[in-house]
Every structure is written in structure tokens, then in C-alpha cells.
FIFI-515083 format. One record per residue (C-alpha): x, y, z; residue in one letter. Coordinates in steps of 0.001 Angstrom, whole numbers, padded with zeros to 6 digits, always signed. Layout:
N
XYZA...
***
This chain:
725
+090828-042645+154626X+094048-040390+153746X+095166-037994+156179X+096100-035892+152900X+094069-032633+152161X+091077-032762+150412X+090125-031328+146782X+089104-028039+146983X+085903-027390+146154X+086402-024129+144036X+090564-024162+143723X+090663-022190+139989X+088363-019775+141274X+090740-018776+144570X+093559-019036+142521X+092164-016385+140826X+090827-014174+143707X+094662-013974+145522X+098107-014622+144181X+099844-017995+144900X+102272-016343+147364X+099235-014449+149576X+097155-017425+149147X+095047-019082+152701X+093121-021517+151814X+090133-022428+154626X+090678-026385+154849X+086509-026310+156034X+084506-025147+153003X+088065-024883+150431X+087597-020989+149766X+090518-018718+150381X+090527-016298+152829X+090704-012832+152753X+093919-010783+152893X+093533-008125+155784X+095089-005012+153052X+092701-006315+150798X+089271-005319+152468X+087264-003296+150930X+088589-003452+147464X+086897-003581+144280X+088641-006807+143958X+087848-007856+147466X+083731-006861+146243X+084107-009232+142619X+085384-012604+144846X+083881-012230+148017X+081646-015314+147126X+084519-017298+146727X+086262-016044+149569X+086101-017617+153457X+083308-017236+155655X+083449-019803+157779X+084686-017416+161305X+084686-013825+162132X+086750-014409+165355X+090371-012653+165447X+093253-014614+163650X+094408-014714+167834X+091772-015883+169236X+091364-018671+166804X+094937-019425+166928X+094858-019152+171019X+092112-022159+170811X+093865-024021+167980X+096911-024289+169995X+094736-025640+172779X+092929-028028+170809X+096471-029421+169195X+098056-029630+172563X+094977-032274+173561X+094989-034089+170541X+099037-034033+170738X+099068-035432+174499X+096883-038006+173278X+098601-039264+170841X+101961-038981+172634X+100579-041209+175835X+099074-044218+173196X+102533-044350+171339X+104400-044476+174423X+101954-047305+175816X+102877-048920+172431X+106302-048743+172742X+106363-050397+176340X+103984-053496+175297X+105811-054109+171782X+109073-054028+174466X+107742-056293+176187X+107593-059246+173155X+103597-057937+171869X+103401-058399+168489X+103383-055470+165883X+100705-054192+163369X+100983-056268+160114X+103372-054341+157371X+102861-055024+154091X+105460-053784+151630X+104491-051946+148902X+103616-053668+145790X+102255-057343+147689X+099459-058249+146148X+096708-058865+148962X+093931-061603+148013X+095264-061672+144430X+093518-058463+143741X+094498-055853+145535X+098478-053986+145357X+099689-052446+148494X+100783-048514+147387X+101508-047320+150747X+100283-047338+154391X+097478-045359+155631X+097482-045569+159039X+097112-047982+162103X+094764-048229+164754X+094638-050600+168064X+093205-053610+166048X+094034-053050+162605X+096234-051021+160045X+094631-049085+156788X+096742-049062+153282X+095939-047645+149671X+095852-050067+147617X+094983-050371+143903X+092547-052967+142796X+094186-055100+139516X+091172-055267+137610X+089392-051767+137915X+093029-049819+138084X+090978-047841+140828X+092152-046884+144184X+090584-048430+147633X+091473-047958+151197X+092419-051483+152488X+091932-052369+156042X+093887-055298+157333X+092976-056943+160773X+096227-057051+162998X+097557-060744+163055X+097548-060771+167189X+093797-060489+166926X+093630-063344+164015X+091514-065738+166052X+087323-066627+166142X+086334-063509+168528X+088140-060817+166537X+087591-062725+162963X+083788-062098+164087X+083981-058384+164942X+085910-057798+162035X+082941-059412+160149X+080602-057948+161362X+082112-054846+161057X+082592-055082+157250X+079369-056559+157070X+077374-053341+158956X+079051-051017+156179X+078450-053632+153580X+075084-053382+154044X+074500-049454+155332X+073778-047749+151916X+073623-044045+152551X+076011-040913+150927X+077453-040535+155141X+078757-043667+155408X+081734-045177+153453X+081342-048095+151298X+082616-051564+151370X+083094-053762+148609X+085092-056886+149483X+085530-059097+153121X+088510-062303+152267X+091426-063943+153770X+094852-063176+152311X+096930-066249+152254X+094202-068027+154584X+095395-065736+157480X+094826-062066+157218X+091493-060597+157138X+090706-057583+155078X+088432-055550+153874X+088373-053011+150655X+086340-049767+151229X+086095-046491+149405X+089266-044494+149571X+088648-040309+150943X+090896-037563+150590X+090129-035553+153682X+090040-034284+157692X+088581-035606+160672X+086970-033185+162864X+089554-033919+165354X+092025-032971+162888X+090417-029519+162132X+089833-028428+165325X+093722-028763+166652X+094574-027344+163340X+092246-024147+163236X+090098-024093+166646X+086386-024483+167606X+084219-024404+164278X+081634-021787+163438X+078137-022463+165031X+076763-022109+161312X+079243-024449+159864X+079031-027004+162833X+075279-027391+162450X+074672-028630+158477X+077335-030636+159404X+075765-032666+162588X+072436-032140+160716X+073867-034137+157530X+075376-037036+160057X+072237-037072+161957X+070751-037876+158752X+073055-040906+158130X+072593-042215+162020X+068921-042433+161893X+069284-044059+158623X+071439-046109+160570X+069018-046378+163716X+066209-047507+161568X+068305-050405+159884X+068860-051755+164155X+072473-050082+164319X+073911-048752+166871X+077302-046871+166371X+078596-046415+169736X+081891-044615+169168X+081031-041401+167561X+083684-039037+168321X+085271-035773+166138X+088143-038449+164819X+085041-040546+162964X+083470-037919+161896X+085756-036923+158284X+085140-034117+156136X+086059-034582+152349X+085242-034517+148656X+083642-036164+147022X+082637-035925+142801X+084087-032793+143567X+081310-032003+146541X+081639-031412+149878X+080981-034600+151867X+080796-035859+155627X+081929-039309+156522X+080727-041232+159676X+083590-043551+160359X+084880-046619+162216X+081724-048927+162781X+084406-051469+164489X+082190-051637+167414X+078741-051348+166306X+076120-053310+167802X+072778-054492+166250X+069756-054196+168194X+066303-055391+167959X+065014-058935+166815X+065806-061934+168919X+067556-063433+166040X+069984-060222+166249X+070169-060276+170079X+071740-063766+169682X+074334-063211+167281X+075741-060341+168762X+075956-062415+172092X+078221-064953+170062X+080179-061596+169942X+079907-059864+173493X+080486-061248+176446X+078917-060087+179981X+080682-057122+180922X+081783-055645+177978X+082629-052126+177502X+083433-050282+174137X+084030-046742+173408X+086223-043738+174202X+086295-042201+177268X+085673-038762+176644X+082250-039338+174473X+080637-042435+176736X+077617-042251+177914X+076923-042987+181360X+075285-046391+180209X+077360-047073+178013X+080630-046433+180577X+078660-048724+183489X+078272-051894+180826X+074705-051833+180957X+072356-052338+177414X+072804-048895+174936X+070593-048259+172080X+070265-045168+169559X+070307-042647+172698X+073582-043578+173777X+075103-042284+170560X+072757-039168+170858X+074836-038886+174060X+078320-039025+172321X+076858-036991+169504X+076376-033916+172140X+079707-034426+173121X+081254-034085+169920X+079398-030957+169186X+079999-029015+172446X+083753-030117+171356X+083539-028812+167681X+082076-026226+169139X+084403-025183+171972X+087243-027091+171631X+086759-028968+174677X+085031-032186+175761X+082468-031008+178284X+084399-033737+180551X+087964-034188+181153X+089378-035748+183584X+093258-036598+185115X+092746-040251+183789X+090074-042186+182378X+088523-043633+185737X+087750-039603+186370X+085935-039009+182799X+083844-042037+183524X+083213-040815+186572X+082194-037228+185336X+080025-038916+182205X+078174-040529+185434X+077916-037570+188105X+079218-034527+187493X+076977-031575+186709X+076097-030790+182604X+078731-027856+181577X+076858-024741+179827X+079152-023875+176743X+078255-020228+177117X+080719-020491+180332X+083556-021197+177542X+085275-018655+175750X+084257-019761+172543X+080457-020083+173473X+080301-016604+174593X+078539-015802+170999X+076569-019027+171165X+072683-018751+170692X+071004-019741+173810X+069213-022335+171982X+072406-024082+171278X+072691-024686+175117X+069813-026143+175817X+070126-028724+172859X+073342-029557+174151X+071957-030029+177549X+069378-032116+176386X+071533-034835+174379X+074043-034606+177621X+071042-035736+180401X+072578-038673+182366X+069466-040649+181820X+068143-041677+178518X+064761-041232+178681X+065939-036833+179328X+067665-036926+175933X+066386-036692+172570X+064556-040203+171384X+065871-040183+167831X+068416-038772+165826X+065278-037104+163695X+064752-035173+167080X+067938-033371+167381X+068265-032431+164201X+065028-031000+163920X+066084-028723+166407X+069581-027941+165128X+067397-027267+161983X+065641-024574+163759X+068771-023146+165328X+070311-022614+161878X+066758-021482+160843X+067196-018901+163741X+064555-019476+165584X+064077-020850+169488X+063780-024756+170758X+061973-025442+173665X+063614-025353+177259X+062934-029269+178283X+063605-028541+182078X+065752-031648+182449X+065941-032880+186095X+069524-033954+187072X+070199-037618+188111X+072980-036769+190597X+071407-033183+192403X+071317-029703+191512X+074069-028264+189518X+074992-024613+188379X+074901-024813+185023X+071185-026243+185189X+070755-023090+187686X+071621-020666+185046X+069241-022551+182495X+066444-022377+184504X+066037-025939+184385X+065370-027090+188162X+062394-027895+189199X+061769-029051+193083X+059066-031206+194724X+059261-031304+198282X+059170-027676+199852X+062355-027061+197322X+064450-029762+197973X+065614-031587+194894X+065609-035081+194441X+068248-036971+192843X+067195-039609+190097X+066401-043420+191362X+069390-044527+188751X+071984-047072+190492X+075826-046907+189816X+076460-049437+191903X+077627-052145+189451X+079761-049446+188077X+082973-049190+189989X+084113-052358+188900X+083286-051975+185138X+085379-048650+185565X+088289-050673+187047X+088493-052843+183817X+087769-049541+181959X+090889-047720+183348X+093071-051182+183018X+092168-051301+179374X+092309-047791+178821X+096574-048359+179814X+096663-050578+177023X+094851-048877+174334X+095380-044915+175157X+092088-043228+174625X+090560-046028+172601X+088675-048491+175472X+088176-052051+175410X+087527-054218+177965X+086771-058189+176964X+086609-060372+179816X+089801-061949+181174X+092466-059842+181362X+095669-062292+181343X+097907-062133+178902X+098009-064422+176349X+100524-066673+175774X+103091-066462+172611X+100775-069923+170847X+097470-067931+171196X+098904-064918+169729X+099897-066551+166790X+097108-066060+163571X+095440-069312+163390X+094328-070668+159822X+091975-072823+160934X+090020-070641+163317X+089706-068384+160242X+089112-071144+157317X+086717-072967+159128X+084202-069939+160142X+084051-069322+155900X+081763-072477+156776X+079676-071848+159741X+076171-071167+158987X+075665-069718+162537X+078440-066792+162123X+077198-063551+161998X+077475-061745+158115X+079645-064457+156876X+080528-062483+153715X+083458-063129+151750X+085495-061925+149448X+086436-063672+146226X+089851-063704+144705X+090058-061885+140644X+093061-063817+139672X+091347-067604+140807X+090166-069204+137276X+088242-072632+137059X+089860-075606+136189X+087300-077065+133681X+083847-076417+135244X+082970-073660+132830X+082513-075987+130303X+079897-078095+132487X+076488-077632+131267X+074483-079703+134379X+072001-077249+136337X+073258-076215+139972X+069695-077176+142061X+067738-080517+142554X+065313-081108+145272X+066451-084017+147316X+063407-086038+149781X+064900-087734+152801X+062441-088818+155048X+059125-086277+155533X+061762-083575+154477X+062189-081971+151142X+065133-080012+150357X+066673-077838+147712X+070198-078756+147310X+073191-076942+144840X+075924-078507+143643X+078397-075738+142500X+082346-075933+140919X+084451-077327+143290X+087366-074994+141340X+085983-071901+142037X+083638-069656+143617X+080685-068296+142188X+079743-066061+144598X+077757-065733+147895X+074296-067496+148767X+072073-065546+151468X+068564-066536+153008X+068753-063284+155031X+067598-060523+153224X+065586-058288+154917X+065050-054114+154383X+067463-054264+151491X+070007-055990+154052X+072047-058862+152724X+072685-060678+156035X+074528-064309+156517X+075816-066074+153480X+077942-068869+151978X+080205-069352+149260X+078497-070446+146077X+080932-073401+145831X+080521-077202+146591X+077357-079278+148019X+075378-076330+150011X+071676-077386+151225X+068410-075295+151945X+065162-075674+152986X+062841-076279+149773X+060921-072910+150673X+063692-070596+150914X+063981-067320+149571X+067599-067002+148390X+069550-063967+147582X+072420-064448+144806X+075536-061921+144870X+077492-063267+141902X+081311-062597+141426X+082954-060609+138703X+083867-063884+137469X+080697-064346+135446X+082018-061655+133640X+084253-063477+131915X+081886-066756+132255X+078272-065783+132120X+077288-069586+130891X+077625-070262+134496X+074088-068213+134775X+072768-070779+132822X+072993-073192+134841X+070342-071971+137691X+066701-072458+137292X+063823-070384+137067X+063074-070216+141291X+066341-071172+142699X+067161-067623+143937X+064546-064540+144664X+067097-061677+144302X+069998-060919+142460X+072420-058436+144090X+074872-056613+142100X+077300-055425+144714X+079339-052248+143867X+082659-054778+142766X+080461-057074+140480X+077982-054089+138992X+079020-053147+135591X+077223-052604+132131X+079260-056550+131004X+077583-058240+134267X+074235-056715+134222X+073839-057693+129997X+074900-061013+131390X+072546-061651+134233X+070031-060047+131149X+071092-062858+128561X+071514-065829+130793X+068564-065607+133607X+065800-062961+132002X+063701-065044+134784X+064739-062626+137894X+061901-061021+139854X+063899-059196+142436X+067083-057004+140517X+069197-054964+143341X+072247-052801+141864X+072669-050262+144829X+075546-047583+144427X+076333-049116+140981X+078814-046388+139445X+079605-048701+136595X+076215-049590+135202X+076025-046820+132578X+073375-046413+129899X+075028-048448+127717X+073707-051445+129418X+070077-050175+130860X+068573-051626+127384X+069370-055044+128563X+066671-054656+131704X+063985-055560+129348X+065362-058598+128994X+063569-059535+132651X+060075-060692+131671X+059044-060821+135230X+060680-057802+136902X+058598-056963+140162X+061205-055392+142525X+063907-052857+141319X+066604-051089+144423X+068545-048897+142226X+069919-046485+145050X+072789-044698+144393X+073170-045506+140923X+073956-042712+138329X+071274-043590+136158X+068565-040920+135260X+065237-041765+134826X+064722-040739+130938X+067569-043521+130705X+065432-045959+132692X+062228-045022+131054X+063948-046213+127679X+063873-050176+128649X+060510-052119+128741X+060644-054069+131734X+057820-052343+133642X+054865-053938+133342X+054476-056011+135963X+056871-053663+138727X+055328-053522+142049X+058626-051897+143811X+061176-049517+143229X+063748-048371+145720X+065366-045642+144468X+067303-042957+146627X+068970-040389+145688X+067033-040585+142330X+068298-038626+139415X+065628-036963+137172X+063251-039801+138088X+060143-037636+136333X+060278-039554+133129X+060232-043048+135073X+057011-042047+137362X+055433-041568+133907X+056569-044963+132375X+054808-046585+135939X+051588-045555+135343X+050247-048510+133841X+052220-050664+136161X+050841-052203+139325X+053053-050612+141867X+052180-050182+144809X+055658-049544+147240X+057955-046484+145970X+060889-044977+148139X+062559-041999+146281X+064359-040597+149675X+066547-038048+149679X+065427-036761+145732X+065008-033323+144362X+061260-033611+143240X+059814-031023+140779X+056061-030684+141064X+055214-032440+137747X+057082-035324+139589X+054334-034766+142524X+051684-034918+140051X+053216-038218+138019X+053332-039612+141834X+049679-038945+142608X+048542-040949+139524X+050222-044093+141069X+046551-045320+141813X+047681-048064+143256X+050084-047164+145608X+050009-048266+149625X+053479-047027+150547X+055178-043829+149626X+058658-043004+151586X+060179-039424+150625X+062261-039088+153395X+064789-036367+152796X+062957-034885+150381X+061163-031327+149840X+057803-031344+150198X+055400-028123+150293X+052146-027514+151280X+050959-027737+147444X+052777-030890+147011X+051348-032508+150479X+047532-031187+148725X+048580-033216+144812X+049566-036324+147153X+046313-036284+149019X+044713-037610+145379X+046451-041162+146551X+043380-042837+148522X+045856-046088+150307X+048524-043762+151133X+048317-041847+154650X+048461-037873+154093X+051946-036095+154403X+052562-033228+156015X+054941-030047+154718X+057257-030487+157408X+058514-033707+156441X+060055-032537+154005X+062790-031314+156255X+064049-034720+156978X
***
């Protein structure tokens, strides 16, 4: 997560177009501008593909909001390190500072610091055994006790398990020196949207809309899988390259909730006391601001703040402190960004979108992230969205006067919504208190009396001991590289035994004592890994559980250890991004062909070097391979297919000669979201006889495709506009 530019996506060619010394480079779409003289050349004619489009607004005018937007972001900034300065005065304790070249968890060396945030600081680091380079985020030590140990788990967790191309990756949750949490995640070269708008002003309706429209995609991805973001702001929101592609990043899910199943409701209270409000200020939504219970329209909400920002280069409320933006977010009336200089060009269409995600009560804004993005697909299709006619919650304003949105009931008098704030002055109180301590980042927990110098202090056990604790949310940890057993690799005796006490059978492993094997999860669900302990020592189950297995680069190096489970005594193997690699797949191949359920999501390092070994698995009935790199003529080469009923494959690459392979298999659930489909692929996929569930989410479908898919009798018909999300 540098702050550095980003790799241009065309660099050689702009080179070209302009000489070094004239050269602009655009830092949106990495095309060089055009040089005023230059207009109109022959020159000018040859290039102008690789030239700048993003703005035809006057170098002035763009500068005149820049300088705006930079003044904002620079206050900002100025008022949260001044805050800092007077509570690290006053004896708070600093970030952590690791020098560079410590070695963090015996894996990872410090290269330089990234960046530091209220609760924790970021560093590049390079990982010893891959010689690759990850962003490393380090809780701060003042926060090292049970509460923030959980958030920070559950925040590496909720990446951990998000696997979609807008969200950035984690690979590895441990304790350095039994004190300091971290977390490794992928490393971007890039801008926030913040960052772009102080540098170069509002961005261009065009440009601002595939990008919303491409994080939309990753938040109802998100939304489906019960999470709810609640901070999206232009600072989480990160342009950059990727592969050497333009990519957006959705950022910072340090405060994420989970919503949904009872079982989630009651870890998250283990994590949330009454009363507790997250988020920033400016992008709240009035729900969210008052304490009460947010779900996936309160980031809808801060969504349509961030875009009538991008767009404008204002918040649409900003007030002298944060009490009076909390009190806007609740009351004041929606601003029209056509009143704003920068809206002046602004579709119509664009307002009433923007009024729609900014309606004080839910139930007025868009229901799902697929919503809103249907209708900024339109806008950047050109064509109209329909005027809601939202009814204010606080009385009739002039911006919904010039929208055409009122509509009275009684003889023309409007009434104002039944919505109480009355439990909302003192949850602003604690707001603006917190808000002194933090800047523009809010966090309110409770008490607020300061903690005394002992409680401050990181505290191994409160850290050590939750490693242990079944009940703690997405207990996932990391394993240390440089550990090595101390004589257990030569041990031959099987892990698992089934031990009756009683009326009560249960499945018991005794693992190394020297070393950990991994991580042991019965909570799986969706593709989810959820809670899960060390594969080390005694550990006891339930005889009928359904265990999910995420071995440790270790086996590598010591696949007998593979050996030693049985046939049953896991469901699913997970190769995680760290432990996927041509050596540990042939291994899992060689030493436990038995596995029914094979997961290697985002698996860079599985190559086709190794895809031979797959037909090693005799009973191979579930396959997730999203993400990986492999094409499907590579795939089609192994023989493991026979008896596949799954595959999970987004983002599929060239999956036509795989479909083929799978017609004599018994499949019956395929997911290929988010794939470039040819219409032989259609046709392969209507000869699937036997499938029940198709998902093509994100992919193009046409009218001709939706008419071969209508051949599949169990599967409900699909409709051409799907394809569009």
C-alpha cells in the first residue's frame, strides 16, 4: 500500500509520443497529455490514442479545484498530527518502529515503513523464502490486548477469506516475539482517490463511473459473503497496477462487521459493545452516526458520498467540527451537485443517483450494490434512470425542489419521516470526544478513561492464550518459515483415533508438539475458511465433523507428515496463496490422493508443471480454483474428472477445453463468474446434462447465449441482462 506512483500502463508508448523534457503524464489512466503547441499535428493525429483523455476542463479550472481539494485533505492531516503530538506529550505511547532489516515472525525483513494509521503502522517487507515483496501491517503495541487482538483478527480474517480482483489479499495472521500482531498482505504501487483528487481536482464523470461500477462489483461480492464495510471513503478506495493492468483496490476492512446468521451476530458481539460507533465523519450514514444496526445500505450511503466527492471535490456535508457533519448526515437537506461548479456539466441522471444513495432513510436508497451500479451502468451507457421521488425525513428542502422530487399529502403540506434521533445526541457527544483523539478517523468504545501506564503495556498472555480459544472469532494464525521440528518428522504413527467416553464418540489428533502443521477449521462455509486451530498438540472434535486442512509450507520440505492422516480425517484441503506451489500441490498428490474437496484459490505459484499431479486424487468431487493462472487446456490434460460434481472457478482462463473434459462427469454445480465466455463455451455448458446450478455472474451473456442455455432442463432460464453484472 505505497504511496509511490504506480506503473504506467503504456510508459514506452508516451515516451515516444512527447520528449522527456515536455512530458505530463495523467497519474489516472498513465497516458501523457497533450502539449497545447502540439494540437493538431500530424504527430498529435499518430498518438492521440495514447495520449490523455481523462478531462476537457481548462488547466485553471482544474488547478482552481485541485488546490481546493489539497487544502481539505492538507487541514486534515495537519489537525490529526497536531492531536498526535499533544497525546504522545502527554506520556501515550508511539506507533511500533521497526528498524529496517528485523526480521518479523522469522519470515518476514522490515525494508522500510509504509505508513501509520490510528491503530496500526504498514511496512514493506520482504518475505525470506519467496524473495517477494508484501505490505506488512503491524498492530500498534498500546492496542496489544483481547479487544483489539480480536478486531485485528477479524480484520485479517475478512480479507483472508474475501477472494475477489477489488480487494487486497492476505496471506499470513502471527505474533512476532509473542507480542506484536501482524499481518502480510499484497503490496500496491498506487493512489488513493483522496490522493488524486487534492493532486489534480474532481475526476471526469466517465472516468469516475467504471471506477465505482468495478468497486460496486467487489462490495456486493462482499455483501453476499455477510460483510459489511462501513468505512468506504476516497482514502480506501486505491487506484494501481496491477500485471501491468489498471486495478481498483477497496481498502481498510479494520472495521467491518459481519451480518446475518445468529452464529455471526454472536461473535461480533464478543467484539462490539452497546454503543459503538465506527467510521469517518464525513461519509456516515445517519444510522450508522446514531449507533443504531447498519447493513449493506449504510455503505451504499458512504458510497454516494464518495462519488459526489470524486466528483466535485467536496463532501456533500461539511461541517465546523464533527458534531456538525453528524448532524448534517442526520438533517440537513440532500445537496444537488449540479449547484457545484464542477457539476455544472453533470448529466441529470447523475443527480438523481446521487440523491438516491444519499436518502436519510434506508429503505429510500438503493437495496444492493447490484442496484446502483446498474444505474451508473446506464449513465455511462448514456441513457436516463428513473426519478425515485424520494420523500425527505427531516421536511422539504431545495435541492429536492429543483428535482422534482416532493410529493405532499395533506392539502400540500409535507410530512416529515416518523424516524427518531432522539438517542442520538449522546452517541454524537462520544462521537465528537473521539473524533479529538483520532482526527477524522472516529471511534468510540465504551468508557472513555484513560488507561493507566500497566494496561497500556502489550500483554503476552492476553495474546498467547486467544491462539487457543475455540470461541474467538477467525482464529487464524500465522506460522513461522524458519521453526523446524525437533525429531517428529521421522514419526510414522497416524495423527487421528476415535476416542468413546461415555455415550460420546470423538475424533481426536495428536500432532508434533515441535511444530506446527498448520490450521484445523470446522467452519467452512461458501468457500469461507472461518475459526481454526493450530495443527499442533492434543486437539479434539466431534466424530462427525467436517474438517478443513490449510497445511503450512513446511510440508514442503516434509510431505511424510501427509502420511500420517487418514482417509476421512479432513473434507477439504486449502492451499492458501503462501502454501500453494507446484512442490506442495505434487505433495498433497503423492501423500493423500484420498482428498474429495481440493481448494487452491488465487494460487500464482501452481504452474503447469504440477497440474499432472491432480490425477493423482482418485476421488476428486469439489475443485475452487479461482484466481489461479491456470488455463483450461492445462487442466483438461490431468485425469481426475470423473467423478467431479463442483468446480468454482472465477476468473477462468480459456476454460473451453475443461467444459469439454466434464461432459462425462456428474457435475451438477459450476460458477465461472466474472469469465470471458466464447459461444462454443455456451454450447460445451449446455451439454452439462446434469447441471442444477449455473452462476455466471460478471459474465457476458447475449440473447443467443441465454437461448443455447435454455437446453439445461434443472437450471432456471437466464436472461441477457445479466450479463452486465
Amino acid at each position: 500500500m505505497s504511496k509511490s506512483g504506480p506503473s504506467l500502463t503504456a510508459p514506452e508508448a508516451s515516451a515516444l509520443a512527447q520528449p522527456a523534457a515536455d512530458r505530463d503524464v495523467c497519474r489516472r489512466c498513465g497516458k501523457a497529455r497533450a502539449i497545447k503547441s502540439r494540437e493538431g499535428s500530424f504527430t498529435a493525429y499518430l498518438f492521440q490514442e495514447l495520449r490523455c483523455h481523462c478531462g476537457d476542463s481548462s488547466s485553471s479550472q482544474r488547478r482552481s479545484a485541485a488546490d481546493r481539494g489539497a487544502d481539505r485533505v492538507a487541514q486534515r492531516k495537519q489537525f490529526t498530527q497536531a492531536v498526535r503530538g499533544l497525546a504522545n506529550s502527554a506520556g501515550a505511547p508511539c506507533q511500533a518502529q521497526f528498524a529496517n532489516n528485523t526480521i518479523v515472525g522469522g519470515t518476514f525483513k522490515i525494508v522500510s515503513l509504509i505508513g501509520e494509521g490510528g491503530m496500526s503502522a504498514v511496512y514493506l517487507a520482504e518475505h525470506l523464502g519467496l524473495h517477494r515483496n508484501f505490505a506488512l501491517k503491524i498492530l500498534s503495541p498500546e492496542l496489544v490486548n483481547e479487544n483489539g487482538w480480536l478486531r485485528f483478527q477479524s480484520e485479517a480474517q475478512t480479507l483472508a477469506a474475501l477472494n475477489h480482483r477489488t480487494f487486497v489479499k492476505v496471506y499470513d495472521l502471527g505474533i512476532h516475539e509473542g507480542t506484536t500482531p501482524f499481518y502480510s498482505m499484497d503490496y500496491l504501487r498506487g493512489y488513493s482517490l483522496e490522493e488524486l483528487i487534492a493532486g489534480d481536482g474532481p475526476m471526469p464523470l466517465a472516468q469516475m463511473l467504471s471506477t465505482f461500477i468495478e468497486i460496486l462489483d467487489g462490495l456486493a461480492y462482499a455483501h453476499r459473503n455477510g460483510i459489511v464495510h462501513r468505512d468506504l471513503k476516497p482514502a480506501n478506495i486505491m487506484i494501481c497496477t496491477v500485471d501491468g493492468s489498471r486495478a481498483v483496490k477497496l481498502l481498510d476492512f479494520g472495521i467491518s462487521k459481519l451480518i446475518g446468521s445468529a452464529t455471526t451476530t454472536t461473535k461480533m458481539q464478543q467484539l462490539t459493545s452497546a454503543g459503538d460507533v465506527f467510521g469517518s465523519p464525513f461519509y456516515m450514514s445517519p444510522e450508522q452516526s446514531g449507533g443504531e444496526a447498519v447493513d449493506a445500505r449504510s455503505d451504499i450511503y458512504s458510497l454516494g458520498c464518495s462519488m459526489f466527492e470524486v466528483l466535485s471535490g467536496f463532501v456533500p456535508y461539511d461541517g465546523e467540527n464533527a458534531l456538525d457533519t453528524i448532524l448534517m448526515h442526520q438533517e440537513a437537506e440532500i445537496p444537488s451537485i449540479l449547484d457545484f461548479e464542477a457539476g455544472s456539466d453533470l448529466p441529470p441522471s447523475i443527480d438523481i443517483v446521487l440523491a438516491k444513495c444519499l436518502a436519510k432513510r434506508p429503505d429510500d436508497r438503493y437495496q444492493s450494490a447490484k442496484e446502483l451500479a446498474l444505474d451508473l451502468t446506464r449513465i455511462s451507457e448514456g441513457k436516463d434512470v428513473q426519478d425515485y421521488g424520494l420523500v425527505s425525513t427531516v421536511g422539504e428542502t431545495n435541492a429536492m425542489k429543483r428535482r422534482g422530487r416532493i410529493k405532499s399529502d395533506d392539502g400540500g403540506q409535507f410530512r416529515a419521516g416518523s424516524r427518531k434521533l432522539t438517542s442520538v445526541p449522546l452517541a454524537i457527544f462520544m462521537l465528537t470526544v473521539a473524533a479529538l483523539a483520532l482526527g477524522s478517523y472516529v471511534v468510540f468504545q465504551g468508557s472513555l478513561r484513560p488507561k493507566s501506564a500497566d494496561e497500556r503495556q502489550p500483554s503476552r498472555n492476553s495474546v498467547s492464550n486467544l491462539e487457543l480459544l475455540d470461541s474467538a472469532p477467525g482464529v487464524w494464525t500465522h506460522f513461522d518459515y524458519a521453526q523446524e521440528p525437533k525429531g517428529s518428522e521421522k514419526d510414522q504413527t497416524p495423527f487421528s483415533s476415535l476416542e468413546t467416553v461415555g455415550n460420546k464418540t470423538k475424533l481426536v489428533f495428536n500432532f508434533p508438539e515441535d511444530i506446527a502443521l498448520g490450521l484445523l477449521s470446522d467452519d467452512f462455509v461458501n468457500g469461507l475458511v472461518g475459526v481454526g486451530r493450530n495443527a499442533k498438540g492434543r486437539l479434539e472434535y466431534p466424530s462427525n465433523v467436517e474438517l478443513t486442512y490449510t497445511p503450512t509450507t513446511i510440508l514442503k520440505k516434509y510431505p511424510q507428515y501427509l502420511k500420517r492422516f487418514k482417509p476421512g480425517d479432513f473434507h477439504i484441503l486449502n492451499l492458501d496463496q503462501s502454501a500453494a506451489g507446484d512442490e506442495m500441490l505434487k505433495a498433497v498428490a503423492a501423500n493423500a490422493p484420498w482428498i474429495e474437496y481440493l481448494v487452491f484459490k488465487e494460487a500464482k505459484d501452481i504452474t503447469a508443471k504440477s497440474i499432472p499431479s491432480l490425477s493423482s486424487f482418485y476421488n476428486l468431487r469439489i475443485l475452487e480454483a479461482s484466481g489461479s493462472t491456470i488455463s483450461g487446456d492445462i487442466l483438461a490434460q490431468a485425469d481426475c474428472w470423473a467423478k467431479l460434481e463442483q468446480l468454482h472457478w472465477e476468473q477462468a482462463n480459456n476454460p473451453g477445453p475443461l467444459l469439454k473434459k466434464l461432459q462425462s462427469s456428474p457435475i451438477t454445480v459450476l460458477r465461472l463468474e466474472h469469465t470471458n465466455l466464447t459461444s462454443e463455451d455456451f454450447e460445451s455448458i449446455a451439454k452439462l446434462s446434469g447441471l442444477t446450478n449455473l452462476t455466471l455472474t460478471g459474465s457476458r451473456i447475449t440473447e443467443k447465449d441465454c437461448k443455447v442455455l435454455a437446453k439445461l432442463k434443472h437450471v432456471r432460464p437466464f436472461k441477457p441482462q445479466e450479463a452486465s453484472y
